[in-house]
The first five atom37 places (N, CA, C, CB, O) and aatype in JSON, in Angstrom:
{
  "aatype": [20, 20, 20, 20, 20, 20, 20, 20, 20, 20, 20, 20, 20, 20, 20, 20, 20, 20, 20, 20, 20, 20, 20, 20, 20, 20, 20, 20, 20, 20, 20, 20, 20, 20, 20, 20, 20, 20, 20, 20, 20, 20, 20, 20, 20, 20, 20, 20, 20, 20, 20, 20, 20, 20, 20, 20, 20, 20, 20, 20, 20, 20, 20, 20, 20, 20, 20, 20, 20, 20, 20, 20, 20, 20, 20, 20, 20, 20, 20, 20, 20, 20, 20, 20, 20, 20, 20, 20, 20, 20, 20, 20, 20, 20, 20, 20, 20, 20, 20, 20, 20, 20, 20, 20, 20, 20, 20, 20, 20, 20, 20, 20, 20, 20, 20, 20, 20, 20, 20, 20, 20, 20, 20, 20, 20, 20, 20, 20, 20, 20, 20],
  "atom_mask": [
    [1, 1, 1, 1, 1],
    [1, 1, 1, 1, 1],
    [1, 1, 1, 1, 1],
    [1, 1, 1, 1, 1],
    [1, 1, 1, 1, 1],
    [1, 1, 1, 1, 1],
    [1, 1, 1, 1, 1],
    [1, 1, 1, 1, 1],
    [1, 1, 1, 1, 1],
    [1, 1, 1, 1, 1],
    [1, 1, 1, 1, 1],
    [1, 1, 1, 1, 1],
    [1, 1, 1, 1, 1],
    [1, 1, 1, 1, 1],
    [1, 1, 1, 1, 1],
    [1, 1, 1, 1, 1],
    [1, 1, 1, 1, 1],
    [1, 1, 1, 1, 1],
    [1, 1, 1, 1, 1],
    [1, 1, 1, 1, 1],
    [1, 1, 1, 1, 1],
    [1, 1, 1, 1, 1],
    [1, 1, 1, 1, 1],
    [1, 1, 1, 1, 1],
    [1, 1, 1, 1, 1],
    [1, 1, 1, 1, 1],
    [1, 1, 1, 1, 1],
    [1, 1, 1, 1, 1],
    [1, 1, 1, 1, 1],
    [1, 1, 1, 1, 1],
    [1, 1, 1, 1, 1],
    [1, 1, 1, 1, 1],
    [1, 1, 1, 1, 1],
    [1, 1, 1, 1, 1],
    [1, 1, 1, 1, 1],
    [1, 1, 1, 1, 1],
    [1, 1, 1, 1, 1],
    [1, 1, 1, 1, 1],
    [1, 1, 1, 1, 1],
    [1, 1, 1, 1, 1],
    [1, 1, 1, 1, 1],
    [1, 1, 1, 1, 1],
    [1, 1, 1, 1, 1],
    [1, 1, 1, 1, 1],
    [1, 1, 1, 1, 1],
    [1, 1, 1, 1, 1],
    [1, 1, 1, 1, 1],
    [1, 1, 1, 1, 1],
    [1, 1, 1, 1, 1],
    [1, 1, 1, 1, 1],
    [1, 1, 1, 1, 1],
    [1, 1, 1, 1, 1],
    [1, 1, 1, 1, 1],
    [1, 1, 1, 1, 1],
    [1, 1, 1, 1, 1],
    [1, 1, 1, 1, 1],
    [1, 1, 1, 1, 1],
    [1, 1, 1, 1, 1],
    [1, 1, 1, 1, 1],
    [1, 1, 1, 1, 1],
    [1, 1, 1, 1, 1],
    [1, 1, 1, 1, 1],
    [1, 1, 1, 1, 1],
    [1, 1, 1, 1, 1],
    [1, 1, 1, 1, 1],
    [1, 1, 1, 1, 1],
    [1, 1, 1, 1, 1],
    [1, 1, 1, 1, 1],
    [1, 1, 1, 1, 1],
    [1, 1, 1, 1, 1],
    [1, 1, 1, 1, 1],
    [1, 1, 1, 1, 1],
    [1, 1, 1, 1, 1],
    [1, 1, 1, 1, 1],
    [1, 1, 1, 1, 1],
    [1, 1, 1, 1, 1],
    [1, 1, 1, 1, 1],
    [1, 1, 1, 1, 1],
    [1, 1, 1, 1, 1],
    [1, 1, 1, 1, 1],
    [1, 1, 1, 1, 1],
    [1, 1, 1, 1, 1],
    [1, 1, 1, 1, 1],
    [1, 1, 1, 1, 1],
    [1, 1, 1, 1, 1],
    [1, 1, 1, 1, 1],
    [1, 1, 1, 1, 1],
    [1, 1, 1, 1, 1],
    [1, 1, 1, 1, 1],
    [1, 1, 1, 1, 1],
    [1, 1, 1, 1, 1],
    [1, 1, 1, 1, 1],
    [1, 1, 1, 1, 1],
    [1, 1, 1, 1, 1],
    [1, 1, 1, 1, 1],
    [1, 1, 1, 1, 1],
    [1, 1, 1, 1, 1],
    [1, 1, 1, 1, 1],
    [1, 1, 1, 1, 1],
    [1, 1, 1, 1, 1],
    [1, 1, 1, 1, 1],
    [1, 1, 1, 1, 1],
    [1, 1, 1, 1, 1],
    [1, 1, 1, 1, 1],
    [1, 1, 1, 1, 1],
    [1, 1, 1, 1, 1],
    [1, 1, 1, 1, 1],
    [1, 1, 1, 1, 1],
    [1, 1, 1, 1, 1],
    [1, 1, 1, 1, 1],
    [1, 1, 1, 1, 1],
    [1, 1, 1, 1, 1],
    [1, 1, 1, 1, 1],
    [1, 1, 1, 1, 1],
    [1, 1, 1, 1, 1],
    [1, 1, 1, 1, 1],
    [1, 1, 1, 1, 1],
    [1, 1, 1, 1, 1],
    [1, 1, 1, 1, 1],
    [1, 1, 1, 1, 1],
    [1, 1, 1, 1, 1],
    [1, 1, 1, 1, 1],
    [1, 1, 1, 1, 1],
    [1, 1, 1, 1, 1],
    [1, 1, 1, 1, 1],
    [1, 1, 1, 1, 1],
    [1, 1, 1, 1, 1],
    [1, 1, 1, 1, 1],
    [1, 1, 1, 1, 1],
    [1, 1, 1, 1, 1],
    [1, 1, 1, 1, 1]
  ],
  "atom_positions": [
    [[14.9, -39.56, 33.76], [15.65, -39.03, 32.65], [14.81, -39.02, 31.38], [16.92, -39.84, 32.44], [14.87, -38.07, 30.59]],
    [[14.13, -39.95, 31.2], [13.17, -40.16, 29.49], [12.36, -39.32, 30.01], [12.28, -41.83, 28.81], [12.11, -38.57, 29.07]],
    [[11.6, -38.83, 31.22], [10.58, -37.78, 31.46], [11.26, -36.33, 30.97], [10.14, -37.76, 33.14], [10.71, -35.65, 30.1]],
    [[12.18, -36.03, 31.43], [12.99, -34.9, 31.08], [12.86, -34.94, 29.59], [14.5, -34.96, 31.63], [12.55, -33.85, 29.11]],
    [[13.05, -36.07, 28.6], [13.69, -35.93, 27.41], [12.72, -35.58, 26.65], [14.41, -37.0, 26.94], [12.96, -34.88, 25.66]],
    [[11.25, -36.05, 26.99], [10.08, -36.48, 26.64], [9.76, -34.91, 26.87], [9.33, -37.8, 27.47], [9.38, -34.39, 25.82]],
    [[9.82, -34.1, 27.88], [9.08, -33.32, 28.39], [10.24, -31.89, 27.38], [8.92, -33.56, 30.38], [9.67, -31.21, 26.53]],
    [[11.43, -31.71, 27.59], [11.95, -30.81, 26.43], [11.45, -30.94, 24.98], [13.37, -31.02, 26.33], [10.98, -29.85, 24.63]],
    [[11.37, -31.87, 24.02], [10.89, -32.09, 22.82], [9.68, -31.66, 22.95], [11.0, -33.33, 22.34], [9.17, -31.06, 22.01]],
    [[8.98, -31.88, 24.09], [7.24, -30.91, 23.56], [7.43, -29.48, 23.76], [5.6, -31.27, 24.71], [6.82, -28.72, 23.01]],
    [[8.34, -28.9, 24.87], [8.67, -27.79, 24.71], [9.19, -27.17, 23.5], [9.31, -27.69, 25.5], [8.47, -26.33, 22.96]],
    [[10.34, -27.46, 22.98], [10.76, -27.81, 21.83], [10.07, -27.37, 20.86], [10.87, -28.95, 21.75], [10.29, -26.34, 20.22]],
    [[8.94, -28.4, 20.65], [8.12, -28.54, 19.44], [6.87, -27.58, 19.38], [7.65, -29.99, 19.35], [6.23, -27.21, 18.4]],
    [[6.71, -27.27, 20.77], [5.66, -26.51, 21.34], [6.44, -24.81, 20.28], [5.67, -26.61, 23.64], [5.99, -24.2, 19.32]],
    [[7.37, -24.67, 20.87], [7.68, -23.66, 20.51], [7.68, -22.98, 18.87], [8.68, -23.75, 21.08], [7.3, -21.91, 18.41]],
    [[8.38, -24.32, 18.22], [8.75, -24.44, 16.83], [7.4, -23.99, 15.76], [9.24, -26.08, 16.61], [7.36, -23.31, 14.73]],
    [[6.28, -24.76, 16.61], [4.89, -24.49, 15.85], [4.29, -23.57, 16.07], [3.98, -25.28, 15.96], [3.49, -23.31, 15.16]],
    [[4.27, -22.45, 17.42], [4.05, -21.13, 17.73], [5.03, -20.19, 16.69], [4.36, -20.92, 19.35], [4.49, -19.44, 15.88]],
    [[6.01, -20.26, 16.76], [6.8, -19.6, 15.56], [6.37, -19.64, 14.45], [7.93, -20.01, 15.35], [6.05, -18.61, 13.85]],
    [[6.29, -20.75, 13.96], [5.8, -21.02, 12.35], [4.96, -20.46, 11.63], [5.33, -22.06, 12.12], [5.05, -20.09, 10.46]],
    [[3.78, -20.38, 12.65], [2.75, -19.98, 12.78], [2.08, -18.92, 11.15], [3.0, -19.29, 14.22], [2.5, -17.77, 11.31]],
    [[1.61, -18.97, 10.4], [1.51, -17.52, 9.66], [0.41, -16.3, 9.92], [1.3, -17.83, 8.24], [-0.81, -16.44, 10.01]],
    [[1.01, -15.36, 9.98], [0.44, -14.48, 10.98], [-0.85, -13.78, 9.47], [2.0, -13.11, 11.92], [-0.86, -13.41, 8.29]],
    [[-1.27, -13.89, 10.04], [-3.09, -12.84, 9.4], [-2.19, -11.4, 9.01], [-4.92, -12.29, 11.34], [-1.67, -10.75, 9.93]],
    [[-2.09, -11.05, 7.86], [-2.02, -9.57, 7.06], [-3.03, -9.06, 6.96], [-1.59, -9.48, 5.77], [-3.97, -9.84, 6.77]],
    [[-3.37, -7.55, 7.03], [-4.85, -7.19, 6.72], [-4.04, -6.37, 5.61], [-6.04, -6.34, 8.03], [-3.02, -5.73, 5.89]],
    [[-4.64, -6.47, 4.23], [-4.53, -5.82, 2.94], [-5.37, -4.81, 3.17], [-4.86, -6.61, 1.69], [-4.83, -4.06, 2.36]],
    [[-6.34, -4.08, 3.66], [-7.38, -3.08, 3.4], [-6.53, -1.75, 3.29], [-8.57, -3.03, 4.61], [-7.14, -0.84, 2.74]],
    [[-5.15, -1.43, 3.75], [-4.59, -0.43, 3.14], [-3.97, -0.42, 1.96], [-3.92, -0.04, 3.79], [-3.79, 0.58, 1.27]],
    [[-3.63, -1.53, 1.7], [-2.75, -1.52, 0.33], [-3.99, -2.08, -0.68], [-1.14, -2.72, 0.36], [-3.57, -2.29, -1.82]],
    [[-5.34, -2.35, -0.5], [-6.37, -2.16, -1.63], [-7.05, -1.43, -1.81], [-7.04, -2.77, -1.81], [-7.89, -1.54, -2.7]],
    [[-6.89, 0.18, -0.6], [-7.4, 1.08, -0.89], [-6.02, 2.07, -1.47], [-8.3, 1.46, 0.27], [-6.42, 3.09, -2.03]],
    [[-5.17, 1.99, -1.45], [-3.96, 2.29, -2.07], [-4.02, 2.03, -3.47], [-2.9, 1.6, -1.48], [-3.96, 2.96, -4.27]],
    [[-4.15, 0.66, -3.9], [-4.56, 0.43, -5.16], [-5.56, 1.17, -5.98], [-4.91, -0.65, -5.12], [-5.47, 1.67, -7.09]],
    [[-6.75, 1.08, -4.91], [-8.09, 2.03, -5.83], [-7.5, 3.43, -5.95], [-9.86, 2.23, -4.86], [-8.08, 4.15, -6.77]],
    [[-6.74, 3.83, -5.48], [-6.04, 5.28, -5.82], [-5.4, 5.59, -6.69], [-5.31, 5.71, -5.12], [-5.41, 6.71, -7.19]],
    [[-4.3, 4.03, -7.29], [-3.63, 4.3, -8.31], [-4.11, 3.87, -9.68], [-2.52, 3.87, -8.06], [-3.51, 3.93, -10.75]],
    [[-5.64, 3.32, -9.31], [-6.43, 3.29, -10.68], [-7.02, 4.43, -10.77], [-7.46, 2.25, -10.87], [-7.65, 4.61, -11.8]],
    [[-6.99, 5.57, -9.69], [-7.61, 6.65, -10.48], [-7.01, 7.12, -11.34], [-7.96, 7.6, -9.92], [-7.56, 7.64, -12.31]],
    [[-5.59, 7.04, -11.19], [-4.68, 7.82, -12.43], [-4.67, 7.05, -13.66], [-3.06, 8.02, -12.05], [-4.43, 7.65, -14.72]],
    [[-4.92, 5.65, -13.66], [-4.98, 4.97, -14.86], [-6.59, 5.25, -15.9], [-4.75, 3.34, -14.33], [-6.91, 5.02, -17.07]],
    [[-7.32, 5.88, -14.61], [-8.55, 5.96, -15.71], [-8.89, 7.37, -15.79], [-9.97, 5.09, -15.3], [-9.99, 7.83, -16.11]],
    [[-7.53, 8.22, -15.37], [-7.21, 10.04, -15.43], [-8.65, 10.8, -14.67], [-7.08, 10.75, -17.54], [-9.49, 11.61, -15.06]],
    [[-8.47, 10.19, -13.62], [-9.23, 10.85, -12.53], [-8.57, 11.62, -11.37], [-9.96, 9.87, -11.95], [-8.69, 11.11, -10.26]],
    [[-7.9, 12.78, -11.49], [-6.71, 13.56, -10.61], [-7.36, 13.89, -9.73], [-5.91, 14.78, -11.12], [-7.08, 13.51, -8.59]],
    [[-8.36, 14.63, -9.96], [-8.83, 14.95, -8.72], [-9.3, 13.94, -7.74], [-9.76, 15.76, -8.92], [-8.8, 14.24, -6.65]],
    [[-9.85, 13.14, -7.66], [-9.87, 11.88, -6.82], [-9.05, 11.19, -6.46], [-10.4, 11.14, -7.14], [-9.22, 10.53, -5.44]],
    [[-7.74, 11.12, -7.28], [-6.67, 11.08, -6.53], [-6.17, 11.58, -5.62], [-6.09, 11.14, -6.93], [-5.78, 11.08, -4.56]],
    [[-6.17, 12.95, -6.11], [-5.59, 13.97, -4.66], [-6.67, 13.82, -3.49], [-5.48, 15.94, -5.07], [-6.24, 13.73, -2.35]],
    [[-8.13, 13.79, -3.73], [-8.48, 13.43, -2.43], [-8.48, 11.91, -1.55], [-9.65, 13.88, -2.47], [-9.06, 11.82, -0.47]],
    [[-8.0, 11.13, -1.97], [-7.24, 9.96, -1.37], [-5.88, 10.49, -0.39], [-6.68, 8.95, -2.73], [-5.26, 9.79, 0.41]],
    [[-5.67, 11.71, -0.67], [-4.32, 11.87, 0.38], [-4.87, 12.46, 1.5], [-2.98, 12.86, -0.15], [-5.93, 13.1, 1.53]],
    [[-4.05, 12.21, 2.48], [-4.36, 13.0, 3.98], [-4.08, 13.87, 3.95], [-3.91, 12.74, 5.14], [-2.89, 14.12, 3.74]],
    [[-5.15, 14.99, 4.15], [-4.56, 16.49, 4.22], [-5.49, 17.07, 5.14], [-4.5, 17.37, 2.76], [-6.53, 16.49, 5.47]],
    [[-5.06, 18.52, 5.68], [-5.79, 18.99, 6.62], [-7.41, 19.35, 5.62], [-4.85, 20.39, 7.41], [-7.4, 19.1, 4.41]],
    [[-8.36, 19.79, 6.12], [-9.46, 19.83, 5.8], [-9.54, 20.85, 5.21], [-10.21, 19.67, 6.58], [-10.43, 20.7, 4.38]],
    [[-8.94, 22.24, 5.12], [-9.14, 23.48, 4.39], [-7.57, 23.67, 3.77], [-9.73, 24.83, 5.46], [-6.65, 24.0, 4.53]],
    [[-7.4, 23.49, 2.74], [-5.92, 23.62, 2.09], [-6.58, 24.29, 0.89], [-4.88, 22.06, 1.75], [-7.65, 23.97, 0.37]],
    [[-5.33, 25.76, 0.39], [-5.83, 26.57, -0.57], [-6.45, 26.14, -1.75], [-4.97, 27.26, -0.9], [-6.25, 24.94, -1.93]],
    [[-7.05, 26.61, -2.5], [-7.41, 26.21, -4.15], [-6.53, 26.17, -4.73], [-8.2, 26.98, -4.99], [-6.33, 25.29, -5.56]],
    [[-5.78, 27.04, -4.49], [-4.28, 26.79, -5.46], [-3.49, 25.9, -5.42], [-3.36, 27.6, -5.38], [-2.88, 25.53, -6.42]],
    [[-3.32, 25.37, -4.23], [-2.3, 24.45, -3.92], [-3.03, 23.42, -4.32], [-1.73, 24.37, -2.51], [-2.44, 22.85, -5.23]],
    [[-4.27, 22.81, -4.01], [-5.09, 21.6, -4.72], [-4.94, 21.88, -5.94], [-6.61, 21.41, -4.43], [-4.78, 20.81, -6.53]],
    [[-4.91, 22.68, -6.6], [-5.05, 22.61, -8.1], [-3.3, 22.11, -8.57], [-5.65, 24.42, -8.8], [-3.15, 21.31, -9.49]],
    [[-1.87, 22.78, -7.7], [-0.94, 22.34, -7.67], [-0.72, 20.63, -7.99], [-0.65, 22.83, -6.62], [-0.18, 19.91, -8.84]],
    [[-1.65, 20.49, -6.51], [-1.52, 18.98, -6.63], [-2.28, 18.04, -7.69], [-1.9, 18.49, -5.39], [-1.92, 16.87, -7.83]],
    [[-3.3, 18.57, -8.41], [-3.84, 17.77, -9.25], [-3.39, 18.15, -10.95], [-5.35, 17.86, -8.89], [-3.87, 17.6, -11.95]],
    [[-2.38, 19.21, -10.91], [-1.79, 18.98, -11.66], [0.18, 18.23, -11.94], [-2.22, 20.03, -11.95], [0.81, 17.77, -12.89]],
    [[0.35, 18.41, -10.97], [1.16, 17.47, -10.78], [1.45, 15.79, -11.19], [1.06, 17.62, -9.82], [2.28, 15.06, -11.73]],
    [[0.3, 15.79, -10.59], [-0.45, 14.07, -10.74], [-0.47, 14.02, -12.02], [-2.15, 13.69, -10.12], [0.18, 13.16, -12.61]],
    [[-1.29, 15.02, -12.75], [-1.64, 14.97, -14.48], [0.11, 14.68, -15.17], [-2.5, 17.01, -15.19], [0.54, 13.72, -15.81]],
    [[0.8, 15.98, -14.71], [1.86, 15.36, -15.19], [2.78, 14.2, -14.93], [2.38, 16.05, -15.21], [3.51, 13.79, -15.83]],
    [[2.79, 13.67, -13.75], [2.8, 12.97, -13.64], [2.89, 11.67, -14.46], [2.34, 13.26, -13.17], [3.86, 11.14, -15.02]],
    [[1.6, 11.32, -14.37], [0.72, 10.57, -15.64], [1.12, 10.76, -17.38], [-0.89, 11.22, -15.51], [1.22, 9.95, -18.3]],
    [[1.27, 12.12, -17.28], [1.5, 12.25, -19.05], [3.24, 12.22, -18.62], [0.68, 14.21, -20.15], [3.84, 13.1, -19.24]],
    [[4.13, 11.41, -17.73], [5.84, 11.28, -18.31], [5.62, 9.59, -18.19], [7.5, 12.15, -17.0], [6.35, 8.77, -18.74]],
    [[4.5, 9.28, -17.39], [4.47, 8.09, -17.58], [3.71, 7.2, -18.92], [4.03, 7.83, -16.46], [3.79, 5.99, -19.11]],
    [[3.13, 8.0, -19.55], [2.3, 7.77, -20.63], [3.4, 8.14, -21.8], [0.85, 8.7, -20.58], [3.28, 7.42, -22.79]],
    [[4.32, 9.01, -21.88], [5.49, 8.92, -22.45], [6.88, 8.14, -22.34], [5.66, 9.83, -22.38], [7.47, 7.7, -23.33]],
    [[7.19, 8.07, -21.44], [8.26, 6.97, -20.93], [8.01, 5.26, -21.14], [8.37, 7.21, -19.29], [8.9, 4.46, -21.43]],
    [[6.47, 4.9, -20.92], [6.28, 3.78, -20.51], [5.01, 3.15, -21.11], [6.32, 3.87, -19.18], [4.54, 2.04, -20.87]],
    [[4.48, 4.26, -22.09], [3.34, 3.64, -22.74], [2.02, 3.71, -21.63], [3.78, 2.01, -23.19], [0.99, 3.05, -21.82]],
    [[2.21, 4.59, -20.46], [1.11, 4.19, -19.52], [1.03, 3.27, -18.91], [0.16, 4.11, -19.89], [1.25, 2.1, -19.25]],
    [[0.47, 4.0, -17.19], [0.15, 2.32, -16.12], [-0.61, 1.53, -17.2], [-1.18, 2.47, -14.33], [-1.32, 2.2, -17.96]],
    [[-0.56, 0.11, -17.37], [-2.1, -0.31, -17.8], [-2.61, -1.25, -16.37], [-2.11, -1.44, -19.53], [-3.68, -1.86, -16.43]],
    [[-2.04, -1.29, -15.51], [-2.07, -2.46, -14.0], [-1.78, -1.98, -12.88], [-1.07, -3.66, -13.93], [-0.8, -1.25, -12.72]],
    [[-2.61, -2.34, -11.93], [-2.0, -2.05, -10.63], [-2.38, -3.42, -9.9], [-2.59, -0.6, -9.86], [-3.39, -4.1, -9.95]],
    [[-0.98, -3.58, -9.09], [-1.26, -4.98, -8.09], [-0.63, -4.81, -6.92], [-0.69, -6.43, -8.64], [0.48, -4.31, -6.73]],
    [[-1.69, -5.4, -5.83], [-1.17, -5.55, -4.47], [-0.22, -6.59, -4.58], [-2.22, -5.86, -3.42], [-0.62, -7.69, -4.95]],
    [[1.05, -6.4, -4.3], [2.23, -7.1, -3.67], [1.94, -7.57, -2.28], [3.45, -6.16, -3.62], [1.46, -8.67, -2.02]],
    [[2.29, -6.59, -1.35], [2.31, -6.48, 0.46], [1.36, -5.17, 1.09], [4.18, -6.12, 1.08], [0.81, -4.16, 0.65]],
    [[1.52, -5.77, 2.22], [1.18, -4.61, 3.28], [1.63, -4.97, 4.68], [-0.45, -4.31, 3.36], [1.52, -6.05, 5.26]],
    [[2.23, -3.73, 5.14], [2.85, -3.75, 6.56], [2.35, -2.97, 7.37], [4.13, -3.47, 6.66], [2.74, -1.81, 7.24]],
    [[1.37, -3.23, 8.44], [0.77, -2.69, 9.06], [1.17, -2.18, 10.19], [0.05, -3.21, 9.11], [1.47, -3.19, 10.83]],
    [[1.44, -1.01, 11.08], [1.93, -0.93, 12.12], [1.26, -1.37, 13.02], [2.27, 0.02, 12.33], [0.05, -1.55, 12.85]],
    [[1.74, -1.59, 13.93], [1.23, -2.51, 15.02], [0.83, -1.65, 16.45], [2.47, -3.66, 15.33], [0.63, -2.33, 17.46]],
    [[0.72, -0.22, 16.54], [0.69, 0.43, 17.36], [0.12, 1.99, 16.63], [2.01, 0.25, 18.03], [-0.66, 2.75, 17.2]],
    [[0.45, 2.12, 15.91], [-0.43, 3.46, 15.09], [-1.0, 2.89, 13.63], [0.76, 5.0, 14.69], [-0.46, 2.07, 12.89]],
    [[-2.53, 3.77, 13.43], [-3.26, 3.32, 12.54], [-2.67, 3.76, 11.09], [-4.6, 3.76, 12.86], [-3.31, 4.51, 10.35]],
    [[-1.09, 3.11, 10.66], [-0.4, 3.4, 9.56], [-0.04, 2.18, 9.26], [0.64, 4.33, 9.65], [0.04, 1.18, 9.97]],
    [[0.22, 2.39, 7.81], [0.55, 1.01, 6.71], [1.57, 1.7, 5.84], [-0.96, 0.35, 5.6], [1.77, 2.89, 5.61]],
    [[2.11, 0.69, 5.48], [2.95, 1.0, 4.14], [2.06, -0.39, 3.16], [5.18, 0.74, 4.42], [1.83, -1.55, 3.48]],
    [[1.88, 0.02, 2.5], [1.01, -0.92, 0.9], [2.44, -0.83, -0.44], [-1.08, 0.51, -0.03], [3.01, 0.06, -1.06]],
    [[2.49, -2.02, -0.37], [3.88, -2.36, -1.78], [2.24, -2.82, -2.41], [5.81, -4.17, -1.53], [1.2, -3.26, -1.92]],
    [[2.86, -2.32, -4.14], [2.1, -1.9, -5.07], [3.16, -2.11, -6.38], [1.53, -0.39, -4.72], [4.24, -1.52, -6.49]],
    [[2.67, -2.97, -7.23], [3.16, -3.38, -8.22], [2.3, -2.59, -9.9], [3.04, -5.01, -7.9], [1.16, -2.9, -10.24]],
    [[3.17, -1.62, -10.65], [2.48, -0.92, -11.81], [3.08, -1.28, -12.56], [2.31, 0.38, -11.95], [4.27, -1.02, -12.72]],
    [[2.27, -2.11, -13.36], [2.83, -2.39, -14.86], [2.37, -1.47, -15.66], [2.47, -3.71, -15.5], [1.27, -0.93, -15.62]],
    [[3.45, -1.25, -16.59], [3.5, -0.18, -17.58], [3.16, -0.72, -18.82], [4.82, 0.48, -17.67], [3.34, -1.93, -18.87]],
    [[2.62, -0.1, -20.07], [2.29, -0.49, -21.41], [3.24, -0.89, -21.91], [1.77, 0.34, -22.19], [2.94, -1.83, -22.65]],
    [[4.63, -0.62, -21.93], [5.89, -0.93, -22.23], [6.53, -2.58, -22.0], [6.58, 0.06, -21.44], [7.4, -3.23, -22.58]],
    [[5.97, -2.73, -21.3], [5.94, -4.29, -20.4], [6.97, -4.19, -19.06], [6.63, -5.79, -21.56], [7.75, -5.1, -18.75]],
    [[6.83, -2.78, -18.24], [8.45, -2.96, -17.55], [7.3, -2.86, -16.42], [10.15, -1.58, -17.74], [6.11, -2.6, -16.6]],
    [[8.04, -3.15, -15.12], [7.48, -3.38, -13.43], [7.84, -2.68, -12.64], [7.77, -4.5, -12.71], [8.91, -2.96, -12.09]],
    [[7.26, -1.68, -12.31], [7.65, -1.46, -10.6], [7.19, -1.61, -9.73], [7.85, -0.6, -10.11], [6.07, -2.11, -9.69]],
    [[7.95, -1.19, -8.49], [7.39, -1.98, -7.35], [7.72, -0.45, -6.64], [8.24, -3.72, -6.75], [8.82, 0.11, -6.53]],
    [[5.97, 0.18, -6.05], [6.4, 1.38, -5.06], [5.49, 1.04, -3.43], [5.81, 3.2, -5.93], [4.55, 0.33, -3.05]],
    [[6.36, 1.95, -2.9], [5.35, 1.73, -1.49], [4.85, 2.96, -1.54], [6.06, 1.38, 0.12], [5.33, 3.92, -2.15]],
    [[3.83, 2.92, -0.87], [2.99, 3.91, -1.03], [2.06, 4.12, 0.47], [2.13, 3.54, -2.38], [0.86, 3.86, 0.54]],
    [[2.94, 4.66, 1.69], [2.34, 4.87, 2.74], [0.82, 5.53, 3.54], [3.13, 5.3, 2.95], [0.14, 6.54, 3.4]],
    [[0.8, 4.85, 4.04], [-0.96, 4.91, 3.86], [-1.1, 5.4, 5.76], [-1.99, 2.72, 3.22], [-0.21, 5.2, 6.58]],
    [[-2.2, 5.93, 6.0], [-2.35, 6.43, 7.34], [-4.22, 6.26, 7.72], [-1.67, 8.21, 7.33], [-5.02, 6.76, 6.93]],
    [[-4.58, 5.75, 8.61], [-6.35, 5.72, 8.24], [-6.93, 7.21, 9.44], [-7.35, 3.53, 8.93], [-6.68, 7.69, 10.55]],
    [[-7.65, 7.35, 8.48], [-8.3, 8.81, 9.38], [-9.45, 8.66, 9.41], [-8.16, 10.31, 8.84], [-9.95, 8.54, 8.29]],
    [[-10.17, 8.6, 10.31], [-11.59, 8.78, 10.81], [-12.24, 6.85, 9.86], [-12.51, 10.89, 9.93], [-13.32, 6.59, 9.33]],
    [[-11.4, 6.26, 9.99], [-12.17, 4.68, 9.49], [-11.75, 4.83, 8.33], [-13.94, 4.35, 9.53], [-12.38, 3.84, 7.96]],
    [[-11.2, 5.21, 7.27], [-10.32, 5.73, 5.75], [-9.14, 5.9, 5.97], [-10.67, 7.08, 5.03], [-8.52, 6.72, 6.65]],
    [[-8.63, 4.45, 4.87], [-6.99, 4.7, 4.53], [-6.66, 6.01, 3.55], [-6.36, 3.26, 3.66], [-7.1, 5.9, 2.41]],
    [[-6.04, 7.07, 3.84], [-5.2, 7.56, 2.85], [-4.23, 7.68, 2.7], [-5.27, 8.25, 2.59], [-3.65, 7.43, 3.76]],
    [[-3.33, 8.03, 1.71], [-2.47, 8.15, 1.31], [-1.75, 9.21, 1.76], [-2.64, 8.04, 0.36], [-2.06, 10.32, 1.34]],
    [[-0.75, 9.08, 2.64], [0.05, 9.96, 2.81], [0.87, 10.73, 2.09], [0.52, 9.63, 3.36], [1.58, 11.57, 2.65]]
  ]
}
């Protein structure tokens, strides 16, 4: 009977400390996520937009779409909020079966206010981008 009792509690305990355990995060999407959203803080659009995943030949126009977007972007946030002046890694959730992340991303504004965005990330050819 004390063998039994003896022998559940290591099971038990065996188990409790496999659980506990804290599992290894890899940040490399949500700090290349970050270097993306300092391009807009130091008004670099176009390098922004090429941080996103896109097919390899997409019109001039539509890139120019997108890098002005971003600009505005930037100038409602430079009005609303005084401007990013920060960007911080919060999290990252890595999928566990396709080479995708979601990166939580913390932007403080000149204003002193916080948000918190996710900002889904996908890696292509060894490079996280931004979806």
């Amino acid at each position: 009977m004390r063998k039994l009792i003896v022998i559940t509690f290591c099971f038990i305990l065996a188990a409790v400390i496999s659980c506990s355990r804290d599992k290894k995060v890899d940040f490399a999407a949500a700090h290349a996520a970050k270097g993306y959203y300092e391009l807009l803080v130091k008004e670099k659009y176009d390098e922004f937009v090429n941080g996103m995943n896109m097919p390899e030949q997409i019109p001039d126009s539509y890139r120019q779409q997108l890098v002005d977007n971003v600009r505005m972007f930037v100038g409602e946030q430079n009005q609303e909020h005084g401007g990013i002046r920060e960007v911080r890694v919060v999290n990252c959730v890595n999928d566990s079966v396709q080479p995708t992340a979601n990166a939580f991303l913390m932007l403080c504004f000149g204003d002193s206010t916080i948000e918190e965005v996710v900002v889904p990330m996908v890696k292509h050819e060894g490079k996280w981008l931004m979806k």
